[in-house]
C-alpha positions as a printed NumPy array, in Angstrom:
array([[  0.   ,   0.   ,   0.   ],
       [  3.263,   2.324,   0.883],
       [  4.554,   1.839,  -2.501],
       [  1.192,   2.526,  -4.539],
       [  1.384,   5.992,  -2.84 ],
       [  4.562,   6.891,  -4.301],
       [  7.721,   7.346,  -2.4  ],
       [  7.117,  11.258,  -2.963],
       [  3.839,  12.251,  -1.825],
       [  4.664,  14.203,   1.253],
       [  6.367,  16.53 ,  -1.372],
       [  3.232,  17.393,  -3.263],
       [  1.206,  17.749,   0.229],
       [  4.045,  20.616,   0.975],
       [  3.785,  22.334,  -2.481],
       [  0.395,  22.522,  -2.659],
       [  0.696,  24.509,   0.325],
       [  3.411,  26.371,  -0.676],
       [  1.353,  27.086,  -3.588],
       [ -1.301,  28.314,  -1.677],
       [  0.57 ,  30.736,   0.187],
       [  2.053,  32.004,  -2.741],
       [ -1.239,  32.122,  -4.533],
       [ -2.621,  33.91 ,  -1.451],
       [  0.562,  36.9  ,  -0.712],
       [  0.543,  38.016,  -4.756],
       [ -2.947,  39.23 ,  -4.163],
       [ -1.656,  41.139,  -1.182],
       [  1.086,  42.065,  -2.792],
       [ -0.579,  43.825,  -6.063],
       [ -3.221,  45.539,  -3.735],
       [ -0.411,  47.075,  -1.681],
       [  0.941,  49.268,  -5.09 ],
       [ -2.615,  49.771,  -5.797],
       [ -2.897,  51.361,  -1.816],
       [  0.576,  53.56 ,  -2.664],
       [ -0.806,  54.62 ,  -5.76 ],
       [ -4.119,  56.013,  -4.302],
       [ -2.122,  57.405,  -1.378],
       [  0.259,  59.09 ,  -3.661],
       [ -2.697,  60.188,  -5.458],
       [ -4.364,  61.666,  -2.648],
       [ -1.304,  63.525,  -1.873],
       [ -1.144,  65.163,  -4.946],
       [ -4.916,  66.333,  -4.913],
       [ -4.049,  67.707,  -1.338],
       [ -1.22 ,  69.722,  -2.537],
       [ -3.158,  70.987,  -5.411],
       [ -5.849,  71.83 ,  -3.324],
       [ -3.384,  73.572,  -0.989],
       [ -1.751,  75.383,  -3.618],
       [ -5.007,  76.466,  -5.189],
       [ -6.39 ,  78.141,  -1.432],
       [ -2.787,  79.684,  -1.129],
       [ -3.457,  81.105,  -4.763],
       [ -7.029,  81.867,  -4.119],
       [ -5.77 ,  83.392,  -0.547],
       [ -2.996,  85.307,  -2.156],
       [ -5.528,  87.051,  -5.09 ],
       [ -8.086,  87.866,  -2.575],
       [ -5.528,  90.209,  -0.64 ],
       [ -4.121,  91.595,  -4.286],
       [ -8.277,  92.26 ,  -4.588],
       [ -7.997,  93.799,  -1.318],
       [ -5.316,  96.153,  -2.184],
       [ -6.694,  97.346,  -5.193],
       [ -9.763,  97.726,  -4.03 ],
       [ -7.684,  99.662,  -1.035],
       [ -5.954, 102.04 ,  -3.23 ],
       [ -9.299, 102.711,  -5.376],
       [-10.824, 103.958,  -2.69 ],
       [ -7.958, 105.641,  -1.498],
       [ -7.972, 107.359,  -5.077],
       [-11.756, 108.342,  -4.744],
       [-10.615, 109.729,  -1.534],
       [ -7.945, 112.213,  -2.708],
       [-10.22 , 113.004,  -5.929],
       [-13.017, 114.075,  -3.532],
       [-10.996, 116.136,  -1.306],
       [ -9.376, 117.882,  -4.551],
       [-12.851, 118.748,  -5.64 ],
       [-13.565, 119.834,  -2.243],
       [-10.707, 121.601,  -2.01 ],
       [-11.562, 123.487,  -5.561],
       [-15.105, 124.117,  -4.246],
       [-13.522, 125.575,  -1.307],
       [-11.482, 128.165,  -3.482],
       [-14.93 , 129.413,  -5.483],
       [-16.255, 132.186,  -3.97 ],
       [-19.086, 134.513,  -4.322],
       [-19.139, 138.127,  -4.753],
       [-21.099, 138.114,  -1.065],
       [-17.572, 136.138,   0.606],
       [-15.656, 138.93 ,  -0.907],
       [-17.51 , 141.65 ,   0.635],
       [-18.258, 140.269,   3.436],
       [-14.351, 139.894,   4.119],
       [-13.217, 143.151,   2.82 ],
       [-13.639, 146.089,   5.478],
       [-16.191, 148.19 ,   4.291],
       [-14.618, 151.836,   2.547],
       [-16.517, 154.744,   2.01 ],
       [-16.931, 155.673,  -1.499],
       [-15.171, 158.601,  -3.109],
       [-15.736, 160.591,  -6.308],
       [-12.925, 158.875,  -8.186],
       [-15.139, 155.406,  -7.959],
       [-18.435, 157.035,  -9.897],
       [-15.546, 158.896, -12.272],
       [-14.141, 155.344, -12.946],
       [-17.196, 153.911, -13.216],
       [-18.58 , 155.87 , -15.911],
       [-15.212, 155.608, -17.574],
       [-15.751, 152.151, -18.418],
       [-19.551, 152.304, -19.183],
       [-18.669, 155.223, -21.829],
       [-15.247, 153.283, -22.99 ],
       [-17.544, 150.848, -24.495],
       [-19.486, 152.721, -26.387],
       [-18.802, 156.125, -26.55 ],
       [-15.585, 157.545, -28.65 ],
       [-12.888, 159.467, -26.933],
       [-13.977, 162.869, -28.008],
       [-17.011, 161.474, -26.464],
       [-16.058, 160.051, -23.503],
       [-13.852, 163.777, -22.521],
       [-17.601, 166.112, -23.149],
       [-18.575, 163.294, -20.327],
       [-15.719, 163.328, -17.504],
       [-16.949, 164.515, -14.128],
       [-14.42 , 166.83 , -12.207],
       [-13.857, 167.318,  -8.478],
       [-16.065, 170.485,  -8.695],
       [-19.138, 168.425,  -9.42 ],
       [-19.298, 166.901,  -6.054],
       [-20.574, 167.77 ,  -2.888],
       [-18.147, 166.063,  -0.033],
       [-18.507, 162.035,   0.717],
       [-20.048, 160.042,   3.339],
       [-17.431, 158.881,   6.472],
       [-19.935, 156.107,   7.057],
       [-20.322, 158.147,  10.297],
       [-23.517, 160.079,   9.373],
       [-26.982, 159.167,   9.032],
       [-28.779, 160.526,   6.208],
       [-30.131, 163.311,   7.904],
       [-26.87 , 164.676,   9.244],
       [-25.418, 164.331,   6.475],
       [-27.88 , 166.48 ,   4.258],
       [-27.989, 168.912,   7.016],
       [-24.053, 168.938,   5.976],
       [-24.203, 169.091,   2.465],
       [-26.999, 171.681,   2.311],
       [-27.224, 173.616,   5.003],
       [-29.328, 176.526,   3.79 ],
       [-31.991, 173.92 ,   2.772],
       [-34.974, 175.885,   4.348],
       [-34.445, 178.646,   2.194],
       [-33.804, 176.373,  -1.447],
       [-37.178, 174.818,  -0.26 ],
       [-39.123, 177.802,  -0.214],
       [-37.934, 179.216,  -3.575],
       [-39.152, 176.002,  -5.449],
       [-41.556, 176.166,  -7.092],
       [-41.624, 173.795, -10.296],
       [-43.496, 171.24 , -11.037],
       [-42.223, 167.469, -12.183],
       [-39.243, 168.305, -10.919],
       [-37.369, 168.573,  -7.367],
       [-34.621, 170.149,  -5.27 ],
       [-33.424, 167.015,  -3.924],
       [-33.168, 162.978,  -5.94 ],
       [-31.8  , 160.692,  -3.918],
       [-31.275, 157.201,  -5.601],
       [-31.575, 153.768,  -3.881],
       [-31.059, 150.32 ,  -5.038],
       [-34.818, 148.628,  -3.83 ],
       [-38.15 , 149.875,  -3.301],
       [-37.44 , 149.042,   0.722],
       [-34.476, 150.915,   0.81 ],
       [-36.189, 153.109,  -0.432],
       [-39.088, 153.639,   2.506],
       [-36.123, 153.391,   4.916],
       [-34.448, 156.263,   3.38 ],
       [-37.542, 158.383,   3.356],
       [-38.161, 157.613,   7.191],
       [-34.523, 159.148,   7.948],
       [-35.441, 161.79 ,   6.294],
       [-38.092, 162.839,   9.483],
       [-35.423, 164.964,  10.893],
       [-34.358, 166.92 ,   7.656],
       [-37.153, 167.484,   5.348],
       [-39.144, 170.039,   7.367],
       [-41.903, 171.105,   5.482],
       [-40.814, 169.686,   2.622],
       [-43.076, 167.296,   0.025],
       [-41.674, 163.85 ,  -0.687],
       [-42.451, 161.395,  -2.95 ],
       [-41.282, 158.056,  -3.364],
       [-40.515, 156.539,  -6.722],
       [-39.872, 152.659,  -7.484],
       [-41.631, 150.304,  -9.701],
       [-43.492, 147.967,  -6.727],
       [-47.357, 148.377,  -6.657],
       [-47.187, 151.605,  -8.301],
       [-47.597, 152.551, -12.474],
       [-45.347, 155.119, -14.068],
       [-48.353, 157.267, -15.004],
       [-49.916, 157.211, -11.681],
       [-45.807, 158.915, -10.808],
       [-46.58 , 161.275, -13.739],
       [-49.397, 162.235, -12.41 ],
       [-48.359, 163.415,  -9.23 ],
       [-45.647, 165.224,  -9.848],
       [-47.342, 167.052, -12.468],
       [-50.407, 167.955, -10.009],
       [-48.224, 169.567,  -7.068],
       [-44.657, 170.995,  -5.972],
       [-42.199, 167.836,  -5.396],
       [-39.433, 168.906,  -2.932],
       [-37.77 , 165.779,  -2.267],
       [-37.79 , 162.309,  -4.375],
       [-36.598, 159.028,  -3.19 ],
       [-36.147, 155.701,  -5.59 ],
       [-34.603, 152.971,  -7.761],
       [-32.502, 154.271, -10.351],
       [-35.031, 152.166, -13.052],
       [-38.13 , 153.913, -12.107],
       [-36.261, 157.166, -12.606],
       [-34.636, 156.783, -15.411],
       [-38.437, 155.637, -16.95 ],
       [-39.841, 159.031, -15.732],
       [-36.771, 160.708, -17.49 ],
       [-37.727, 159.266, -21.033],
       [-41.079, 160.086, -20.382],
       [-40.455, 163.438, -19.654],
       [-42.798, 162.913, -16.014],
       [-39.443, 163.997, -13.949],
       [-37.261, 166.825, -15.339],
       [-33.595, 168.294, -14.184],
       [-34.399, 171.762, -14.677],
       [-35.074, 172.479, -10.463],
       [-33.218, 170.022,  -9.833],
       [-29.66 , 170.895,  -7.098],
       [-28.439, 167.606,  -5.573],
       [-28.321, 164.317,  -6.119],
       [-27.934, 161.676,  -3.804],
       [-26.113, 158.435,  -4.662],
       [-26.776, 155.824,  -1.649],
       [-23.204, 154.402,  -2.517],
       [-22.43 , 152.898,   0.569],
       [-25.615, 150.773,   2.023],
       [-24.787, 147.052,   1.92 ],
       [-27.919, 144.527,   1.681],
       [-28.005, 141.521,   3.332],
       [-25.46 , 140.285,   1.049],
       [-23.368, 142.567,   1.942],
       [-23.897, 144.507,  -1.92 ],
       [-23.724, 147.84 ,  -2.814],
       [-26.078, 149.109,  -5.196],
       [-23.413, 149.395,  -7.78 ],
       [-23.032, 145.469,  -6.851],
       [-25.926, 144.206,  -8.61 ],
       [-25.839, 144.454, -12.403],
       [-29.269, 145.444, -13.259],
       [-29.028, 148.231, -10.498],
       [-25.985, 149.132, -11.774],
       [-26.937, 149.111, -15.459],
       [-30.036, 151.689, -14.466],
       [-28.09 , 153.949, -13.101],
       [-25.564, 154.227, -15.631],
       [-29.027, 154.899, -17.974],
       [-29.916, 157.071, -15.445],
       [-26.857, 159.304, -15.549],
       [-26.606, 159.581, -19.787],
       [-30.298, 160.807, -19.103],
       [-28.852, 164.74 , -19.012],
       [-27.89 , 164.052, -15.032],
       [-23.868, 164.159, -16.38 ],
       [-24.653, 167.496, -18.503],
       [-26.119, 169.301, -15.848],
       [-23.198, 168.558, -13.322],
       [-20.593, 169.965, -15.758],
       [-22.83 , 172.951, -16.03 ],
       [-22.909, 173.235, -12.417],
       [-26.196, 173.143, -12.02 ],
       [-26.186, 169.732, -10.268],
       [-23.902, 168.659,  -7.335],
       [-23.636, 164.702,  -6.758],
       [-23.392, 163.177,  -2.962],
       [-22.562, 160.008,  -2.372],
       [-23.808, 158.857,   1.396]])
């Protein structure tokens, strides 16, 4: 029975075995290259991901500094244009920072200068120059308008009794509003005496109404806006024949802080005004000019 088995069989029992563990590690060892591969794998998706959120980190803080310095720029470009607004100023911040001066006969003589310049030839513009003679003295700015008239004309009782004309008076003084204009004839309480006084401005009131009245009776004093007067002028309602001073109210500021020779339309109106035979009769001497 020994011999039938064969004298080798405890060989082929081992090999089998042998066979069997070998069959069983190269299983183990493909799957471990399989494990090193996915590892490896896995490390190089981590250090992509890494590198990717270090990438991601490092454009969010170049975002960040742009968007740093933008606003940064809008900053300085707003403070420039702050800065430029800050330099524009009005004609009422210049006035209101300049000390106030009282006005002088060389500022009507240069005044006029330019208005005729424009449209006037030399020859011209020489018939038209004002001289010191034409002008009764200035305000200080330390006079009210009645001391300052008692000043300037000081036999006024007696002028006022010798008038006698009609549309026409003794006394114009010119005023740059209509409520200047009431104020002005209030001060005048202390001055006028018996004097008539009439008020001339455009508000609530018609030109021929103005013609009217100073046709009807004996005008001593008139107070108004250099438009209104002018407009009488053309008309012929208001005429320079009785007329002996006239009253510029050159230095009154508004609440502005604006002269009358400020404002352009004012301005403009009483340039009219003057060319309206005002300038002829003060180079005749007929007409002295105050400025209060």
């Amino acid at each position: 029975m020994a011999d039938d088995l064969g004298d080798e069989w405890w060989t082929q029992g081992d090999n089998s075995d042998v066979s069997e563990v070998e069959e069983d590690t190269q299983p183990l060892e493909e799957e471990q290259p399989k494990k090193s591969t996915s590892k490896k794998r896995k490390g190089e998706k981590q250090v992509q991901d890494n590198t990717k959120k270090k990438k991601r980190k490092k454009t969010v803080k170049k975002e960040c500094f742009i968007t740093q310095e933008r606003s940064e720029e809008k900053d300085d470009k707003e403070s420039n244009k702050n800065k430029k607004r800050r330099k524009k100023k009005t004609i009422t911040d210049v006035l209101t920072s300049a000390e106030p001066v009282p006005g002088s006969p060389a500022d009507l003589v240069s005044l006029l200068k330019s208005h005729h310049s424009q449209t006037r030839s030399v020859i011209e513009q020489e018939e038209l120059m004002l001289s010191e003679s034409c002008f009764l003295s200035s305000n200080d700015l330390t006079h009210s308008l009645s001391s300052y008239l008692k000043e300037v004309c000081p036999k006024w009782a007696k002028i006022q009794k010798q008038h006698s004309q009609t549309r026409s008076v003794v006394l114009l003084i010119v005023c740059g509003s209509a409520l200047r204009t009431i104020d002005l004839i209030k001060h005048l309480i202390a001055f006028k005496g018996q004097a008539k006084v009439l008020k001339l401005f455009a508000k609530h009131i018609k030109v021929d109404e103005q013609i009217k009245l100073l046709s009807k009776g004996v005008t001593h004093i008139a107070v108004g806006t250099p438009g209104r007067i002018c407009a009488l002028l053309e008309k012929e309602g208001l005429t320079t024949q009785g007329l002996k001073y006239l009253v510029l109210d050159w230095n009154y500021r508004d609440q502005k802080h604006r002269r009358m020779v400020d404002i352009p339309e004012v301005k403009g109106d009483l340039l009219k005004m003057m060319d309206h035979g005002l300038i002829q009769s003060c180079r005749e001497g007929t007409v002295k000019i105050g400025l209060f």
